[in-house]
PDB file of N, CA, C and O in Angstrom:
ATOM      1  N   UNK A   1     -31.481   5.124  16.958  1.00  0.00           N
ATOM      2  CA  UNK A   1     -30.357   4.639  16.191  1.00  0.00           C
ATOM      3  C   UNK A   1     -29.916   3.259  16.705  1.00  0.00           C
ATOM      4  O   UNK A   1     -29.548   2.339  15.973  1.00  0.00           O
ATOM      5  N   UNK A   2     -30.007   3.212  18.222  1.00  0.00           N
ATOM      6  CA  UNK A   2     -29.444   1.712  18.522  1.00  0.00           C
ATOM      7  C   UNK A   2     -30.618   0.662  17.823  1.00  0.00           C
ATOM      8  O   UNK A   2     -30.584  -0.420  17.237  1.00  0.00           O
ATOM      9  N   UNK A   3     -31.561   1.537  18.198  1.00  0.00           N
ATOM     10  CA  UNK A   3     -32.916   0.234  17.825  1.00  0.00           C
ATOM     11  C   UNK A   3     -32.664  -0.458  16.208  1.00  0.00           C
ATOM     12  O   UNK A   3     -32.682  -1.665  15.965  1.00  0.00           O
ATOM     13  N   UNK A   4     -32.393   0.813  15.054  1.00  0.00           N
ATOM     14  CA  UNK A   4     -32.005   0.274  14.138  1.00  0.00           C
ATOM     15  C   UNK A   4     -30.573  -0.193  13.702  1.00  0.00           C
ATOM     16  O   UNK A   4     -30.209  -0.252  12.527  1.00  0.00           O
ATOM     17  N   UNK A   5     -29.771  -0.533  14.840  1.00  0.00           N
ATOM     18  CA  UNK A   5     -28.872  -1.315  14.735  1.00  0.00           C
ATOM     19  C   UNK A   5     -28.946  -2.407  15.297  1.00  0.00           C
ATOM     20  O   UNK A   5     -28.296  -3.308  14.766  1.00  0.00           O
ATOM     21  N   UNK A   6     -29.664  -2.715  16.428  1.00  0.00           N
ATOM     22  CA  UNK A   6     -29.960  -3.880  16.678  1.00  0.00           C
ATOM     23  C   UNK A   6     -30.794  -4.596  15.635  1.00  0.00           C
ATOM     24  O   UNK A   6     -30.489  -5.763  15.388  1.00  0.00           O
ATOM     25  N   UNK A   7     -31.954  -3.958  14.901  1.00  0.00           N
ATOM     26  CA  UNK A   7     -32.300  -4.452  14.014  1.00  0.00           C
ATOM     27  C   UNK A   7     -31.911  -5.179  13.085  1.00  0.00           C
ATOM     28  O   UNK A   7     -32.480  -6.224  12.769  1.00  0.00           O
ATOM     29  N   UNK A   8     -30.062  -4.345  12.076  1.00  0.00           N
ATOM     30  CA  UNK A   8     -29.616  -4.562  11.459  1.00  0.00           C
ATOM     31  C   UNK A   8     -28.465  -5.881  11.677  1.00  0.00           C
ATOM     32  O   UNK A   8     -28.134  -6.864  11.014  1.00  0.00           O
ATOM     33  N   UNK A   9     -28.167  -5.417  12.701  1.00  0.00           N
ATOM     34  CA  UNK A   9     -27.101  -7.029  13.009  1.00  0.00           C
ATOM     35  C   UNK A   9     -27.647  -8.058  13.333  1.00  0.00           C
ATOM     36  O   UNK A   9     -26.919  -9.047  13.253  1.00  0.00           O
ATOM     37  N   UNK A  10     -29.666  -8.399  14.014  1.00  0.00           N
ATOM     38  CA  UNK A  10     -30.348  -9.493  13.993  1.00  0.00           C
ATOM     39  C   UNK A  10     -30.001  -9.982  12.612  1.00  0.00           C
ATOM     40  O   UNK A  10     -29.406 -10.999  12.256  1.00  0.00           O
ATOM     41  N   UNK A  11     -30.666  -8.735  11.752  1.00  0.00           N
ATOM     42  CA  UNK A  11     -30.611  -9.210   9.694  1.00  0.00           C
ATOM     43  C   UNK A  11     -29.659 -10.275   9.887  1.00  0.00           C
ATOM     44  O   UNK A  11     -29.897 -11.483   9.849  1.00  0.00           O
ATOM     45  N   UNK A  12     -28.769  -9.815  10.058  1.00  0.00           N
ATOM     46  CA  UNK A  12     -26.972 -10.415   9.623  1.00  0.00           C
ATOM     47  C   UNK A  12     -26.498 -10.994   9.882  1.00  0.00           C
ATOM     48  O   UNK A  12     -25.426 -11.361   9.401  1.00  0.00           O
ATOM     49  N   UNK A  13     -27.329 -11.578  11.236  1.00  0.00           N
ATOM     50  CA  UNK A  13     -26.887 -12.644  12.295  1.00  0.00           C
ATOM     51  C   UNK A  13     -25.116 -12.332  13.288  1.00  0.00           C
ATOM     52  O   UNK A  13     -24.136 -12.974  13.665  1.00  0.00           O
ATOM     53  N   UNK A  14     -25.684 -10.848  13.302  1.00  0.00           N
ATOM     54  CA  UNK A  14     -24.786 -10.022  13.999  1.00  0.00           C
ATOM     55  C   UNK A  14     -24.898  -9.751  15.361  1.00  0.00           C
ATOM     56  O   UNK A  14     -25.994 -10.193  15.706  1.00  0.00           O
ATOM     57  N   UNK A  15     -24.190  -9.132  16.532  1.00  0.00           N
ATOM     58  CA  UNK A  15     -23.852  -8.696  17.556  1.00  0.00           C
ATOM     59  C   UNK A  15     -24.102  -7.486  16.650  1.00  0.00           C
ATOM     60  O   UNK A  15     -24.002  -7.487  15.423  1.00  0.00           O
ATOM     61  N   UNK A  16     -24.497  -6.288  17.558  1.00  0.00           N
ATOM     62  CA  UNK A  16     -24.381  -4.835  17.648  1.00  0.00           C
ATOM     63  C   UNK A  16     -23.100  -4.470  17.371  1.00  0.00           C
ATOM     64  O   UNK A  16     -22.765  -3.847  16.363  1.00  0.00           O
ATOM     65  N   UNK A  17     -22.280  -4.887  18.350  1.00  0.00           N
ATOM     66  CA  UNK A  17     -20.803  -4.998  18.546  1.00  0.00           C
ATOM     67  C   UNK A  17     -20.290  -4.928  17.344  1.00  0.00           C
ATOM     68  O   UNK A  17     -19.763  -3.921  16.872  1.00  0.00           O
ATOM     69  N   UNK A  18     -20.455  -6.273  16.647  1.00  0.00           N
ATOM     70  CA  UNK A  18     -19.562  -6.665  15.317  1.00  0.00           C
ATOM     71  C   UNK A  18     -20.350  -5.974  14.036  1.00  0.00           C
ATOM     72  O   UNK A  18     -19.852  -6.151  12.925  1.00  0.00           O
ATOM     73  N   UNK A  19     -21.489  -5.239  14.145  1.00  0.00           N
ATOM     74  CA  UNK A  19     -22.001  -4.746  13.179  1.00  0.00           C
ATOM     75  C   UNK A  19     -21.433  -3.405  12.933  1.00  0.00           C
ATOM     76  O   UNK A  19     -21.102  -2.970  11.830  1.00  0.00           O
ATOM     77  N   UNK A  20     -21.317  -2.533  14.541  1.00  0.00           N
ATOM     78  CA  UNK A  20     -20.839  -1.257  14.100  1.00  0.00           C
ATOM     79  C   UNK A  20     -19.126  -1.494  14.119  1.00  0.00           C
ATOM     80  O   UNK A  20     -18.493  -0.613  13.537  1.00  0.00           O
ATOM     81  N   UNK A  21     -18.500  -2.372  14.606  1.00  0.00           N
ATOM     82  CA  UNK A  21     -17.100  -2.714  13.959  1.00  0.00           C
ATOM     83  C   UNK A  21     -16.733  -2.518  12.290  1.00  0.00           C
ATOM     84  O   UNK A  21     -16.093  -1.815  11.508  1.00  0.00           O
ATOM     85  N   UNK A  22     -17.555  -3.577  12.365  1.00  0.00           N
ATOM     86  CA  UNK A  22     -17.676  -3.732  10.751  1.00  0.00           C
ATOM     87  C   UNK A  22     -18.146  -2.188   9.674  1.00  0.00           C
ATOM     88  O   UNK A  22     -17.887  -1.968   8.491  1.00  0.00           O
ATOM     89  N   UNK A  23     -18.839  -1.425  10.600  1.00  0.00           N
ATOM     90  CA  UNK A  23     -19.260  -0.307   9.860  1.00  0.00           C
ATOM     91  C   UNK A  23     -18.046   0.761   9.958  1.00  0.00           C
ATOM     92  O   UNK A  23     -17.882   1.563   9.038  1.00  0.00           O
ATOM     93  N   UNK A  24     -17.348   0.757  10.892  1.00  0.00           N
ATOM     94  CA  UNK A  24     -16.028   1.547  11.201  1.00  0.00           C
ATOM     95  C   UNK A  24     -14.979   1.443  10.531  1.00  0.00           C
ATOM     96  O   UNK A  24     -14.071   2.240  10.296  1.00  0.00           O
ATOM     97  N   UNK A  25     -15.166   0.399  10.236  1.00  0.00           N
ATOM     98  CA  UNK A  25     -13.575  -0.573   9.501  1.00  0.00           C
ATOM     99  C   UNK A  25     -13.952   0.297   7.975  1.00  0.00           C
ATOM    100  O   UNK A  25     -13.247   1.107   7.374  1.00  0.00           O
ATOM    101  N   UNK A  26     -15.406  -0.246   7.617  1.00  0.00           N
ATOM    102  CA  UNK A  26     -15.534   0.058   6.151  1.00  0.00           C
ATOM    103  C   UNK A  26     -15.400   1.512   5.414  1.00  0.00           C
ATOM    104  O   UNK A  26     -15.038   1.903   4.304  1.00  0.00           O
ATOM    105  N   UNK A  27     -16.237   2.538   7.499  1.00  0.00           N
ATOM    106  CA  UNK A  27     -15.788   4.101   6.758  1.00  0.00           C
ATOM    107  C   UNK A  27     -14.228   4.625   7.230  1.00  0.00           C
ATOM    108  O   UNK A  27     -13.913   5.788   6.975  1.00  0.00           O
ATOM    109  N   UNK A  28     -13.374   3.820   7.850  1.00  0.00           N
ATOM    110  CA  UNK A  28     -12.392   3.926   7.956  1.00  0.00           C
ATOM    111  C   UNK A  28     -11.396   3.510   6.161  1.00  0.00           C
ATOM    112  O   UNK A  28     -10.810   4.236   5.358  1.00  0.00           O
ATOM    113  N   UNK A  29     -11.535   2.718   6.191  1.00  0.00           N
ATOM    114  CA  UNK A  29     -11.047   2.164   4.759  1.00  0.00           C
ATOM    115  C   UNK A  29     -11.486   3.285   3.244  1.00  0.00           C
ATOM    116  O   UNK A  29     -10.749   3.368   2.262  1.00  0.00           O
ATOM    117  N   UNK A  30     -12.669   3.957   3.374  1.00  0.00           N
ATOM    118  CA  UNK A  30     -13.083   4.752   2.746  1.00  0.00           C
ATOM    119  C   UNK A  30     -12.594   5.872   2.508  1.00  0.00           C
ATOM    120  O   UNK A  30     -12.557   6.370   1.383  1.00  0.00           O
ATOM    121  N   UNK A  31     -11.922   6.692   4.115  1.00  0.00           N
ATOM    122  CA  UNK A  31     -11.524   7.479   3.968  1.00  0.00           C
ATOM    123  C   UNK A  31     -10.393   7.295   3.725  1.00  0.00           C
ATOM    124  O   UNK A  31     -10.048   8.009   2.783  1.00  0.00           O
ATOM    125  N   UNK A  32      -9.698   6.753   4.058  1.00  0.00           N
ATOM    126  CA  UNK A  32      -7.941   6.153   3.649  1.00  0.00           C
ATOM    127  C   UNK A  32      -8.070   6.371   1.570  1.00  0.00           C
ATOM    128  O   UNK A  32      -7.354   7.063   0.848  1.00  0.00           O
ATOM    129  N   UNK A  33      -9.321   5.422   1.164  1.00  0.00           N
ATOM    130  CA  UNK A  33      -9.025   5.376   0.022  1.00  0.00           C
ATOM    131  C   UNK A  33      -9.667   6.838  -0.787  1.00  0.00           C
ATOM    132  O   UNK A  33      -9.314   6.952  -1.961  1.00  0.00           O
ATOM    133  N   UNK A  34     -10.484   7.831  -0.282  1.00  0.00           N
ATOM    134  CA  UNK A  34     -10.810   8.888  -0.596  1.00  0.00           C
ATOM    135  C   UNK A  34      -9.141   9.724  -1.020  1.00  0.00           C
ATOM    136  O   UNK A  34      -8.763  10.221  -2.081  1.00  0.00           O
ATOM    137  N   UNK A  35      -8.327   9.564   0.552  1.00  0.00           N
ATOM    138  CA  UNK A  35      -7.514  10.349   0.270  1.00  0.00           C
ATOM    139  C   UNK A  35      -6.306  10.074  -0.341  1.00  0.00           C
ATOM    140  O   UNK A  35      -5.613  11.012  -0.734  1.00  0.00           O
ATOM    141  N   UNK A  36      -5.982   9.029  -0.468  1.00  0.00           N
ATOM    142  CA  UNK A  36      -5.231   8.064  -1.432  1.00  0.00           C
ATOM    143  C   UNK A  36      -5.621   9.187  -2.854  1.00  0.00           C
ATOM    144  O   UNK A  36      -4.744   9.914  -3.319  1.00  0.00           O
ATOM    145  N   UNK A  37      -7.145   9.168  -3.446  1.00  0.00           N
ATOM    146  CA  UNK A  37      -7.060   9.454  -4.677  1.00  0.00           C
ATOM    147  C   UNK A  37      -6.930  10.600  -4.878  1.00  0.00           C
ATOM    148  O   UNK A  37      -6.353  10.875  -5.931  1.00  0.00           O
ATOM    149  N   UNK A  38      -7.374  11.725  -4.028  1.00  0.00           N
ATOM    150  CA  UNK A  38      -7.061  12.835  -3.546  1.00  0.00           C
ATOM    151  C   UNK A  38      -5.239  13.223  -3.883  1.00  0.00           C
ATOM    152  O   UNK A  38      -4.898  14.158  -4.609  1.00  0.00           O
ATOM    153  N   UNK A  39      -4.357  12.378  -3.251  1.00  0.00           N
ATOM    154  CA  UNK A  39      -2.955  12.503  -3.632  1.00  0.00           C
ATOM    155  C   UNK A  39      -2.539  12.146  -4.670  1.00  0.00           C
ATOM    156  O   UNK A  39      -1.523  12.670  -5.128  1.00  0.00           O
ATOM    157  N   UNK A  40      -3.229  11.117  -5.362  1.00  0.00           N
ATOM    158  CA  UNK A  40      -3.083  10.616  -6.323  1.00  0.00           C
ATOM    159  C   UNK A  40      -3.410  11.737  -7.691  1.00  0.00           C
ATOM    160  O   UNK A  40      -2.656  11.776  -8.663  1.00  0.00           O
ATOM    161  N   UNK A  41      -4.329  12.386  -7.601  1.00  0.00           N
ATOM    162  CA  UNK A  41      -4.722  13.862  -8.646  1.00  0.00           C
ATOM    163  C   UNK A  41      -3.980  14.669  -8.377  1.00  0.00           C
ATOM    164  O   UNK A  41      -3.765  15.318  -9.401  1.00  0.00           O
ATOM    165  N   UNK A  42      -3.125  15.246  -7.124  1.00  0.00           N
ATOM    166  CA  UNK A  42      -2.644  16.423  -7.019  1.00  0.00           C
ATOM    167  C   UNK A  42      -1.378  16.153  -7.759  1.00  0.00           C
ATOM    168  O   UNK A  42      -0.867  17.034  -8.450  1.00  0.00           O
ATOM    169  N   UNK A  43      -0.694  14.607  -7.602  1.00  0.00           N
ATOM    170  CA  UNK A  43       0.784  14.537  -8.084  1.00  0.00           C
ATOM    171  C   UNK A  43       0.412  14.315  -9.519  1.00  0.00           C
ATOM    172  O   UNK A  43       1.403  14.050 -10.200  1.00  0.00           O
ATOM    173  N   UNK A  44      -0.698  14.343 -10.174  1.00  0.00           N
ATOM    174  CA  UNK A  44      -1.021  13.674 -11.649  1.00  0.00           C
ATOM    175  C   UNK A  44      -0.957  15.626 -12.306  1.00  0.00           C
ATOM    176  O   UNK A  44      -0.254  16.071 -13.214  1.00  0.00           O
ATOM    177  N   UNK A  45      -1.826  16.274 -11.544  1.00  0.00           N
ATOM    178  CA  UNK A  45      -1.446  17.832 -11.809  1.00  0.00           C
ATOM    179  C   UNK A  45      -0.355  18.234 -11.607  1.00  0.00           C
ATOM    180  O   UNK A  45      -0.114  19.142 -12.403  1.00  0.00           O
ATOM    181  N   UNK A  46       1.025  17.905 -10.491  1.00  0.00           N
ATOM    182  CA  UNK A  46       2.136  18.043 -10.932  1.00  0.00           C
ATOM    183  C   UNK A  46       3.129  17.789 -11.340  1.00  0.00           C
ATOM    184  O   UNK A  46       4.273  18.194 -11.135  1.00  0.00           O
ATOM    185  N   UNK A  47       2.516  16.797 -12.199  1.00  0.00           N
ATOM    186  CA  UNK A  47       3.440  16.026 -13.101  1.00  0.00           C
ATOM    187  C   UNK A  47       4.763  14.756 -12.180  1.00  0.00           C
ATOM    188  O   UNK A  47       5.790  14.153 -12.496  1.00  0.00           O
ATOM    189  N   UNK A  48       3.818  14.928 -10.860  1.00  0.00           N
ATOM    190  CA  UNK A  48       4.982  13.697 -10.322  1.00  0.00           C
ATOM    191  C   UNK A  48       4.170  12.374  -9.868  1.00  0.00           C
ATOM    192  O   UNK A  48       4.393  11.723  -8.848  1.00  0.00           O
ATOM    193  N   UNK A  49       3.079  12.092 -10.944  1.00  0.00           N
ATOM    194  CA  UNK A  49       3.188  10.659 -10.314  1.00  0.00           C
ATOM    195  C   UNK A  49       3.446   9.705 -11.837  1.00  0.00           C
ATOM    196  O   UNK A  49       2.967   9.949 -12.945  1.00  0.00           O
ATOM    197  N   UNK A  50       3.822   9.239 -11.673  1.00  0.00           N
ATOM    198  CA  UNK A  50       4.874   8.143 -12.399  1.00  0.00           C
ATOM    199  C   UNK A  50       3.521   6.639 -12.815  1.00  0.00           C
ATOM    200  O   UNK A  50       3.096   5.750 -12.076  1.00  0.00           O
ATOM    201  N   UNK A  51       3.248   6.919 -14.117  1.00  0.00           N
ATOM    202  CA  UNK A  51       2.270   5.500 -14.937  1.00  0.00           C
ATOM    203  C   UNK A  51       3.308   4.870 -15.090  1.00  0.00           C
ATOM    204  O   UNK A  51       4.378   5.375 -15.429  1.00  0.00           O
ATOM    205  N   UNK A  52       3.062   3.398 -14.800  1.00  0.00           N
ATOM    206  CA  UNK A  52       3.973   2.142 -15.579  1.00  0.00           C
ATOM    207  C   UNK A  52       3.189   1.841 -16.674  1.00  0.00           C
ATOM    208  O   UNK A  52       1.979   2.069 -16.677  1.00  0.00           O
ATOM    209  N   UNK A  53       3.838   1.297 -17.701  1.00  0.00           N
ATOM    210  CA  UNK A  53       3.557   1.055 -18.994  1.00  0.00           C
ATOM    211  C   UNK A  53       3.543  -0.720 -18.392  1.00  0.00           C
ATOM    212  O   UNK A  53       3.806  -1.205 -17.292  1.00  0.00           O
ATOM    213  N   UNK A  54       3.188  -1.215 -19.462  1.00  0.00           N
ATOM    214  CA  UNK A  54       2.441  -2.623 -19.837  1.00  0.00           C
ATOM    215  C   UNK A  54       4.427  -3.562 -19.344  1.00  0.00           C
ATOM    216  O   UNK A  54       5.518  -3.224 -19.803  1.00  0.00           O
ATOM    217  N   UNK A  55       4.211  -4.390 -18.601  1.00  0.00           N
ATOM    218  CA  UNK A  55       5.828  -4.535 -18.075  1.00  0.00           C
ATOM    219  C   UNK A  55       6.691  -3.916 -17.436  1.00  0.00           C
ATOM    220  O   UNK A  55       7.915  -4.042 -17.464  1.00  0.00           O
ATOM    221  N   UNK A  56       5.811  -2.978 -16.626  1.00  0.00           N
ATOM    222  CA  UNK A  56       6.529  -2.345 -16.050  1.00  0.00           C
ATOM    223  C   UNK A  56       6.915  -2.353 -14.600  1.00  0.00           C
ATOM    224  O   UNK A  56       7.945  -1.888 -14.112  1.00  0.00           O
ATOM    225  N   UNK A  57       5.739  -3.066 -13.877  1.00  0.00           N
ATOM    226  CA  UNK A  57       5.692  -3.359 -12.328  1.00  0.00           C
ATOM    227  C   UNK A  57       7.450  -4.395 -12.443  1.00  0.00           C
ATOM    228  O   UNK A  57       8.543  -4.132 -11.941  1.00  0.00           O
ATOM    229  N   UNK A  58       7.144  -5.205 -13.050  1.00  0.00           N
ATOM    230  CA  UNK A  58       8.219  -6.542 -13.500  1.00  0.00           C
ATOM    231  C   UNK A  58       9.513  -5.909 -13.114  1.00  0.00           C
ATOM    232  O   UNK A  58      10.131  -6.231 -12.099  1.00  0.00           O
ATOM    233  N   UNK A  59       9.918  -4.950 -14.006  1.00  0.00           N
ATOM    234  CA  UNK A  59      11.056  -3.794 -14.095  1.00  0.00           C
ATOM    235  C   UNK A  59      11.576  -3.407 -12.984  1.00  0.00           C
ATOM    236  O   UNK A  59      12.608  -3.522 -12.324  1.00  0.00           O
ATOM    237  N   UNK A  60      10.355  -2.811 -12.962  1.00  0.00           N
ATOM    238  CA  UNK A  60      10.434  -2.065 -10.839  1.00  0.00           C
ATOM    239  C   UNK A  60      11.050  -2.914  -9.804  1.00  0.00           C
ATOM    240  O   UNK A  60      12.052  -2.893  -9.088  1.00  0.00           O
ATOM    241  N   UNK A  61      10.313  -3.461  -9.964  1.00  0.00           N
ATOM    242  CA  UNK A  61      10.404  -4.694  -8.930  1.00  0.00           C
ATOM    243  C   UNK A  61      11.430  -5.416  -9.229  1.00  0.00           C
ATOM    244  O   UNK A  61      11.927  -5.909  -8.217  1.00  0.00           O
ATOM    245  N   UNK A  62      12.130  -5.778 -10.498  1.00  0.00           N
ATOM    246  CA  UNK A  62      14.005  -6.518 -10.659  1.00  0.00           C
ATOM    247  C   UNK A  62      15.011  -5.360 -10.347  1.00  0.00           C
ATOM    248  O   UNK A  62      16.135  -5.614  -9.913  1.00  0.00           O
ATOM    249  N   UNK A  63      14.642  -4.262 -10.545  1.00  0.00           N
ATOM    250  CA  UNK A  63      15.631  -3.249 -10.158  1.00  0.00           C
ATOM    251  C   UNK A  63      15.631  -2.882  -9.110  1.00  0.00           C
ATOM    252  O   UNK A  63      16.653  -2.284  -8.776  1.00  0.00           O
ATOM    253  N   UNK A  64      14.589  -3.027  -8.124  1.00  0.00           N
ATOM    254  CA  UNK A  64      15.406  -2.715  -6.597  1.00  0.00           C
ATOM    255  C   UNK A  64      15.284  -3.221  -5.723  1.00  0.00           C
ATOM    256  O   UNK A  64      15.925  -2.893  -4.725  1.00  0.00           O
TER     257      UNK A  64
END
């Protein structure tokens, strides 16, 4: 596994280092946004997550 990471960050003109950084960050960010949508379906099944209509961020955002 190191061998084909050293491999992969030569490609990239990478450090090892900054390659598996970079790979952490991205399955870190993944899972954040997995479960984001995950919450995002459960409140859509109970009727509490809230669509803005076309002008509506605008609204939101002058009212509070």
């Amino acid at each position: 596994m190191v061998k084909e990471a050293d491999r992969w960050a030569k490609k990239e003109s990478m450090t090892r280092s900054e390659l598996v950084r970079a790979a952490l960050r991205l399955y870190f960010e993944e899972l954040d946004f997995a479960a984001a949508v995950r919450v995002a379906k459960k409140e859509r099944r109970e009727g509490k997550l809230k669509e803005l209509k076309p002008g509506g961020l605008r609204e939101l955002i002058e009212s509070g």
